[in-house]
C-alpha positions as CSV (number, residue, x, y, z in Angstrom):
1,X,39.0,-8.3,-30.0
2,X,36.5,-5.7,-31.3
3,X,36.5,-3.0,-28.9
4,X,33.1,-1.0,-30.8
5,X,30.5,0.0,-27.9
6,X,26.9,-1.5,-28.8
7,X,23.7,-0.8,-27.3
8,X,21.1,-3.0,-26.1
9,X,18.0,-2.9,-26.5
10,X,15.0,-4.5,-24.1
11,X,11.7,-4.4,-25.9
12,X,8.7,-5.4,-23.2
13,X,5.8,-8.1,-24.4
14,X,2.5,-5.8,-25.1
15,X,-0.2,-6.7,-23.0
16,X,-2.6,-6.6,-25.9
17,X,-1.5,-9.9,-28.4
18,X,-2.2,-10.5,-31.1
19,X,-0.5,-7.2,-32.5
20,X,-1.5,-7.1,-36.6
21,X,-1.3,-5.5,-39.8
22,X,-4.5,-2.4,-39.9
23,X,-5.1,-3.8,-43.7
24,X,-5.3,-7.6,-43.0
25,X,-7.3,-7.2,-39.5
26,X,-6.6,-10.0,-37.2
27,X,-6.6,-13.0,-39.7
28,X,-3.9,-15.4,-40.2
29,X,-2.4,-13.0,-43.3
30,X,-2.6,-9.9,-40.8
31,X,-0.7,-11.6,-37.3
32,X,2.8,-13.5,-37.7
33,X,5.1,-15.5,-35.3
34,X,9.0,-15.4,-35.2
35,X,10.1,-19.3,-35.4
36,X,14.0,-18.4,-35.7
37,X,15.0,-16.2,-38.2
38,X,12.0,-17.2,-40.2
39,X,8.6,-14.8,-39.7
40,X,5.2,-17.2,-40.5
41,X,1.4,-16.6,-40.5
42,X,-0.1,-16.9,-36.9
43,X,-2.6,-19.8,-36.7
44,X,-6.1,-18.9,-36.0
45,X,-6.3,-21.2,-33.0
46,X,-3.4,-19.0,-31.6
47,X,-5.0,-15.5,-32.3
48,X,-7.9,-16.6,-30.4
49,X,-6.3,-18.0,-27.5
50,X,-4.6,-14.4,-27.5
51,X,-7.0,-12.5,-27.8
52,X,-9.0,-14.2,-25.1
53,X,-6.3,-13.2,-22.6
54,X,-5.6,-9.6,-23.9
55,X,-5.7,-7.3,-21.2
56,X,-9.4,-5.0,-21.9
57,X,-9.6,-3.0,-18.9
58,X,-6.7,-0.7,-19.5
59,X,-7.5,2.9,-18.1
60,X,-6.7,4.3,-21.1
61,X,-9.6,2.8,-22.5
62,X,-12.3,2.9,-19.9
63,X,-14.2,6.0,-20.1
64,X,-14.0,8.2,-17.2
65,X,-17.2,8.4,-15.4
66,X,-17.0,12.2,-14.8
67,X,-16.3,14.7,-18.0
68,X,-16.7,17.5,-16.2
69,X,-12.7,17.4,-15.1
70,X,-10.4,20.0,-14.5
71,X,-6.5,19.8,-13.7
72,X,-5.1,22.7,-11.5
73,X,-3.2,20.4,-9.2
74,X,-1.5,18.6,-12.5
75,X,-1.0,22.3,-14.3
76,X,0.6,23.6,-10.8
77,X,3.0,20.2,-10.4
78,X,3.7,20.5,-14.2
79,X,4.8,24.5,-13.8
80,X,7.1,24.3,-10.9
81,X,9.5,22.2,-13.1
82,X,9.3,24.6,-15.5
83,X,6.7,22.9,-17.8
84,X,3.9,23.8,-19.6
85,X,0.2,22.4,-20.0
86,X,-0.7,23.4,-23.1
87,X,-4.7,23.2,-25.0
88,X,-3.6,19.9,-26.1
89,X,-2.2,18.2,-23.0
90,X,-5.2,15.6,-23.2
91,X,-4.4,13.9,-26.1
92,X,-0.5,14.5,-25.7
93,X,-0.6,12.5,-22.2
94,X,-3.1,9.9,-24.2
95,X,-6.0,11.1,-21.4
96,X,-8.8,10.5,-23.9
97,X,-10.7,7.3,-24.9
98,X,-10.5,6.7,-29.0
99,X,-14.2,8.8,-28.6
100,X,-12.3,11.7,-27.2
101,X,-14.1,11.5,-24.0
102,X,-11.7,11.6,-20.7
103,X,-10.5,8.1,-20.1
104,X,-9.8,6.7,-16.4
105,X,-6.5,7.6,-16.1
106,X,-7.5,11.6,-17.0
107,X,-10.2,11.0,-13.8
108,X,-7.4,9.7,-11.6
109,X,-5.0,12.7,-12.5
110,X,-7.9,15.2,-11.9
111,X,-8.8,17.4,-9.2
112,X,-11.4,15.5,-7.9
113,X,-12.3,11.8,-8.1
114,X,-14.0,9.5,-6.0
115,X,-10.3,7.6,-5.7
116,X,-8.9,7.5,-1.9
117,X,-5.6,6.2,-0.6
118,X,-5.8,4.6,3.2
119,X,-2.6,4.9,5.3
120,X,-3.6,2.5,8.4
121,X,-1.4,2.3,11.6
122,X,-2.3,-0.7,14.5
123,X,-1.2,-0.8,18.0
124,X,0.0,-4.1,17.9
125,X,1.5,-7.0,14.9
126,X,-2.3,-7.6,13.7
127,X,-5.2,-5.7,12.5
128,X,-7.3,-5.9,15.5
129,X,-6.5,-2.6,17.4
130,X,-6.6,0.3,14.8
131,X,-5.1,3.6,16.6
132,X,-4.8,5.6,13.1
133,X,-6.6,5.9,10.0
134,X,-5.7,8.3,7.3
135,X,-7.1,8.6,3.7
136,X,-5.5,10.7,1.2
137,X,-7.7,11.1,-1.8
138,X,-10.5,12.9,-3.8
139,X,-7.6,14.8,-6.0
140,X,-5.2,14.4,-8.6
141,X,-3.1,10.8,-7.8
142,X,0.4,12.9,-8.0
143,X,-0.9,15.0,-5.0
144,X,-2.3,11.7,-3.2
145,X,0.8,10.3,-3.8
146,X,2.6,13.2,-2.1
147,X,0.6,13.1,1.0
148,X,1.3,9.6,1.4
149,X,4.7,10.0,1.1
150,X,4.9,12.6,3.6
151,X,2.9,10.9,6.1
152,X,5.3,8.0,5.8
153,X,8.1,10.1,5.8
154,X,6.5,11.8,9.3
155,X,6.4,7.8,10.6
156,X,9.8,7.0,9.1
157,X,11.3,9.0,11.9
158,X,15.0,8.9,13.3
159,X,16.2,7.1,16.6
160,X,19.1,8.2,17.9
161,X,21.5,6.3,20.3
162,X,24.6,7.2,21.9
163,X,26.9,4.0,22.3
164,X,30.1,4.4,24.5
165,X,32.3,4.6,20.8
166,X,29.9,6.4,18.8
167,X,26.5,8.0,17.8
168,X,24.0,5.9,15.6
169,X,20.9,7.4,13.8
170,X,18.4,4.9,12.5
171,X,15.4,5.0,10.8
172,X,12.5,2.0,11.2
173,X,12.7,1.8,7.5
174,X,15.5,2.4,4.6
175,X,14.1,6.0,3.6
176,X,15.1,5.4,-0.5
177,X,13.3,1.7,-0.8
178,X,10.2,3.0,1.2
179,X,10.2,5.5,-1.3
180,X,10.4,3.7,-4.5
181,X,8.1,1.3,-3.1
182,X,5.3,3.6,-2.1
183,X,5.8,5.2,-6.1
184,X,5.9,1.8,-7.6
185,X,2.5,0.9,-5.8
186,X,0.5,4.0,-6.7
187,X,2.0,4.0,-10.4
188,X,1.1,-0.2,-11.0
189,X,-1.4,-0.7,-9.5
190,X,-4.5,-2.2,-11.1
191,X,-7.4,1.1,-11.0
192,X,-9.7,-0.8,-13.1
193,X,-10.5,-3.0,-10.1
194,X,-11.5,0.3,-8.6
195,X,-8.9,-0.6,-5.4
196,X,-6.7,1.5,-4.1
197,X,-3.2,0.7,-2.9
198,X,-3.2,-0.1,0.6
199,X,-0.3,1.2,3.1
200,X,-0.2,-0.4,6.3
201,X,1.9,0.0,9.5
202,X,2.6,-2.2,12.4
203,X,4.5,-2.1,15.7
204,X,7.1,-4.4,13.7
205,X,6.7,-4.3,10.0
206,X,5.0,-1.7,6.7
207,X,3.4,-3.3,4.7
208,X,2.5,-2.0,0.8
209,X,-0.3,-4.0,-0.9
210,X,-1.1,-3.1,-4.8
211,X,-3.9,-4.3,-6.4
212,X,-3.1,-6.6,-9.4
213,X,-0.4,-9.1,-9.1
214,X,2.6,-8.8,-11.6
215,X,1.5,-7.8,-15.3
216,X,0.8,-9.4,-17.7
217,X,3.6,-10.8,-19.9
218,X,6.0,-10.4,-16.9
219,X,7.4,-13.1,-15.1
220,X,8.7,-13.6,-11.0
221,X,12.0,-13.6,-12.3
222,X,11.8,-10.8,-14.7
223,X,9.8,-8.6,-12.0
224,X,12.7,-8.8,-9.8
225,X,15.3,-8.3,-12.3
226,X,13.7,-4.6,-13.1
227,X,12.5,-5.6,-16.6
228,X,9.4,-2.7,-16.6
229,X,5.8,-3.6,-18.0
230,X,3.5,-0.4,-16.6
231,X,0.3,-1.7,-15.9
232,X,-0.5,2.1,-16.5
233,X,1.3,3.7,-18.7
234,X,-0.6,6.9,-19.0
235,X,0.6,7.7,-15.3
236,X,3.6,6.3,-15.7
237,X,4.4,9.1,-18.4
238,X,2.4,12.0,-16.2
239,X,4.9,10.9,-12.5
240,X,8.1,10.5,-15.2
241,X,7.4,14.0,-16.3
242,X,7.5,15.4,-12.5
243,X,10.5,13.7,-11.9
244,X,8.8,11.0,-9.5
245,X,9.4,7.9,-11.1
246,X,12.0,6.7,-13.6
247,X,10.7,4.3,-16.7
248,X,13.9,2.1,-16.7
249,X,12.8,-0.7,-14.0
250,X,15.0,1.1,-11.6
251,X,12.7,0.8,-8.8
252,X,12.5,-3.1,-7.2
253,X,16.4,-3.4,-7.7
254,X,16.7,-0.3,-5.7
255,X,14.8,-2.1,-2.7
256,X,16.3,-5.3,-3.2
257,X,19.7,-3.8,-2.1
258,X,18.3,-3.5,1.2
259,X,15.4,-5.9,1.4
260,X,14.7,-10.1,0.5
261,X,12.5,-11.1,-2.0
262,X,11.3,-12.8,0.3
263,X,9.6,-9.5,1.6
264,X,7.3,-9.5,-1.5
265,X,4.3,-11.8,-1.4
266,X,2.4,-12.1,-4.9
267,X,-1.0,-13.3,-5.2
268,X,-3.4,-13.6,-8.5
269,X,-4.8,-10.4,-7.3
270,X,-2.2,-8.4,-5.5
271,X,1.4,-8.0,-4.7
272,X,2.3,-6.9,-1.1
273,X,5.7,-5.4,0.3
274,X,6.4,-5.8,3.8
275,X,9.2,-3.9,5.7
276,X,10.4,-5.8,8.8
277,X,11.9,-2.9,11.1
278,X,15.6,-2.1,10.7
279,X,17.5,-4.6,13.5
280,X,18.1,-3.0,16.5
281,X,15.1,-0.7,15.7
282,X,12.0,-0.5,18.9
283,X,8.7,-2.1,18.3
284,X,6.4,0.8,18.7
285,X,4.7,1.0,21.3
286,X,1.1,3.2,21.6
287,X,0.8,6.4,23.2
288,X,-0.9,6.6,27.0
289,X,-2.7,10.0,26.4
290,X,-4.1,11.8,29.3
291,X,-7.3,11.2,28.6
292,X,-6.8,7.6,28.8
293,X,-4.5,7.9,32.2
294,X,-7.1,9.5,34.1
295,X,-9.6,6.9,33.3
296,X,-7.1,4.4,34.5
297,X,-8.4,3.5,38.0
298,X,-7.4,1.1,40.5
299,X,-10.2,-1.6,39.5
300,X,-9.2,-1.6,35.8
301,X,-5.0,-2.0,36.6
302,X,-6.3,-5.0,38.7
303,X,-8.1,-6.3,35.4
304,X,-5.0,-5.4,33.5
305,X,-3.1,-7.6,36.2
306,X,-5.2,-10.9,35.8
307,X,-5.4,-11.2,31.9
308,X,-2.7,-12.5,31.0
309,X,-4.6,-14.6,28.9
310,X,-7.5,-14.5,26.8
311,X,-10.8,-15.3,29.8
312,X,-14.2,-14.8,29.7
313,X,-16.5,-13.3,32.4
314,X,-16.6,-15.7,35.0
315,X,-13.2,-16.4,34.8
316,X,-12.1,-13.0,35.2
317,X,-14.9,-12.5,38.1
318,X,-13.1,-15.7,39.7
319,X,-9.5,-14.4,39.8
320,X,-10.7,-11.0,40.7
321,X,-12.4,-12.6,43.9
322,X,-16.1,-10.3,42.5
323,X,-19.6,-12.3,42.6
324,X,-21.1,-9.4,42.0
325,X,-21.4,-9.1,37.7
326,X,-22.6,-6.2,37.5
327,X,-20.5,-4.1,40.0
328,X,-18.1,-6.0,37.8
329,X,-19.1,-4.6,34.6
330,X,-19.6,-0.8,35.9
331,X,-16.3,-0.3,37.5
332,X,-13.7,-3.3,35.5
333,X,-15.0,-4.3,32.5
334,X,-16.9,-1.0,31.0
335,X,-14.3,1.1,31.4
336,X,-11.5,-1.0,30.3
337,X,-13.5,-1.6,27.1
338,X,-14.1,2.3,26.6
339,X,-10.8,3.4,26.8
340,X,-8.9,0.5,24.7
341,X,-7.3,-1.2,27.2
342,X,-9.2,-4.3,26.7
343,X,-10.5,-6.3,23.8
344,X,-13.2,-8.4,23.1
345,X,-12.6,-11.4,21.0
346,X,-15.7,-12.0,19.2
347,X,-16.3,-7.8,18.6
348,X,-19.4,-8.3,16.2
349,X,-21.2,-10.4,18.9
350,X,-20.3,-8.6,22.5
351,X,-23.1,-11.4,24.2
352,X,-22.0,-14.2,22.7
353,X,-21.5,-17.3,25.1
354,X,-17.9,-17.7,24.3
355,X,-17.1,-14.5,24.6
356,X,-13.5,-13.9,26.3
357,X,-11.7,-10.7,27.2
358,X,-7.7,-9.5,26.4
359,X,-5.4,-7.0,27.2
360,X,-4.9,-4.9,24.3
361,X,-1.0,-2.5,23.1
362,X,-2.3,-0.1,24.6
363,X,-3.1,-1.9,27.8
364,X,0.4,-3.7,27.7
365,X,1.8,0.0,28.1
366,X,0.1,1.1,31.3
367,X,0.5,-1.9,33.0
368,X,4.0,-1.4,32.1
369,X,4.4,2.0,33.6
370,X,2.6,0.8,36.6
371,X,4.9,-2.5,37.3
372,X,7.6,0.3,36.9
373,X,6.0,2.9,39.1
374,X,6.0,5.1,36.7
375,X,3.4,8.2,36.5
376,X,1.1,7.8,34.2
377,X,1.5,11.5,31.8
């Protein structure tokens, strides 16, 4: 047996076909196809059909629309590895357009851009009841994507619980997936579009939405098998240099050993992660504040009480034993509405005739504390 190592090599379809010869120009005697062993002139039919599909709005080619750009925040990242910016870092990390203006990706590494990150958290297992909105943006994408990974690492937070046998610390989420995940979003996803990745957290699930889908030339299978096509390859070199990101397809295998691919849903557009909670991990549940406790009163836990379905005003009025509407509204419904603890279902038309009323998270959780006789703090 021949016992001589070998090295393989895995060389990615470009997203820009037909590839060609600078002499011939793209002409049947300047683009070939491989048919076996054999090379042949490509048809024109098929340089066409190529070309009609090749992939135009790379950031690397779209002109920034600012040129008045400046790079502290990357020159400061750069230096605490012990790296240097020098005069010609532009063109070295292929920041300019073949013009030598700034391209897109130089306006997303810069200190200030009109780009802006949202890190949303909901009360409940649906968008309805936003409690948190952060947005990290305006600066350089490395230090966007620090923030973001710092706020998720505030959220990822450790439960501890002390079993008869032993102690078990558990995060909501494995802390090296959510990691590669939040990288691989910021690092693929699809700027021209001018979308954002999206980071989104629920009482039982994260979800990670990139704009895009899979790139171009890169299959389901191939996607989760860690075969790497960077949508943007520009910041792909810029978070490789700082250490952030790795260029060999590392980064969905590295999830996979802890999550399904069933967890990723693609779409033409976009490709979403979603995180279920680590088993045995709590729901959330949102925060009573004080603020909200005091405006508990009596009136509103009995509205609390009686909904424990969706009703409208009359309904509500009827199990409530009130014929008056609007005592009802001053002293139930108002107030309940004000502080959270109740919903509307129709929000964008608050007189509308089928109009109904629900308890929200946050309601769930003081009428919890007061069916346990619990202080409200």
């Amino acid at each position: 047996a021949d016992n001589s190592s070998r090295i393989k090599i895995i060389v990615a379809s470009g997203p820009e076909k037909p590839y060609y010869l600078r002499r011939k120009g793209m002409s049947e005697q300047g683009c070939f196809l491989r048919v076996g062993s054999a090379v042949e002139p490509m048809p024109s039919r098929i340089i066409d059909d190529l070309f009609a599909r090749r992939t135009r709005n790379s950031i690397g080619k779209i002109k920034s629309p600012r040129q008045d750009l400046k790079f502290e925040q990357l020159r400061i990242y750069y230096d605490s590895l012990g790296k240097t910016l020098n005069d010609q870092f532009a063109a070295n990390l292929e920041l300019l357009t073949e013009t030598g203006d700034y391209n897109y990706a130089a306006y997303l590494l810069a200190d200030y851009n009109g780009n802006s990150i949202k890190v949303a958290k909901y009360a409940g297992t649906d968008r309805v009841e936003l409690i948190e909105s952060n947005e990290y943006g305006c600066c350089s994408l490395v230090k966007a994507a620090k923030q973001v990974l710092d706020k998720l690492e505030l959220e990822n937070k450790t439960l501890t619980r002390i079993t008869p046998r032993e102690r078990i610390d558990q995060r909501p989420y494995d802390a090296v997936a959510l990691r590669e995940a939040v990288v691989n979003a910021v690092v693929h996803n699809d700027y021209s579009s001018e979308i954002p990745p999206k980071f989104e957290l629920f009482a039982d699930r994260l979800e990670i939405t990139s704009a895009g889908g899979i790139p171009q030339g890169l299959s389901q299978s191939e996607f989760f098998e860690g075969y790497s096509v960077p949508r943007n390859k520009e910041i792909m070199r810029v978070f490789c240099d700082l250490e952030m990101v790795e260029h060999l397809g590392s980064g969905v295998p590295r999830i996979l050993r802890i999550y399904s691919k069933d967890d990723f849903v693609f779409t033409d557009n976009f490709v979403r992660m979603v995180f279920p909670l680590a088993a045995g991990y709590p729901a959330s549940s949102p925060p009573v504040t004080a603020q909200v406790a005091a405006q508990v009163t009596a009136q509103v836990k009995k509205l609390l009480c009686v909904l424990e379905t969706p009703l409208n005003r009359g309904q509500i009025q009827e199990r409530l034993g009130l014929k008056h509407r609007e005592h009802f509204r001053k002293e139930y419904l108002r107030p309940a509405l004000k502080t959270g603890l109740v919903a509307m279902t129709n929000p964008d038309k608050p007189r509308a005739a089928n109009q109904k009323y629900y308890i929200t998270e946050t309601g769930k959780a003081v009428l919890d504390r007061c069916d346990d006789d619990k202080p409200i703090l």
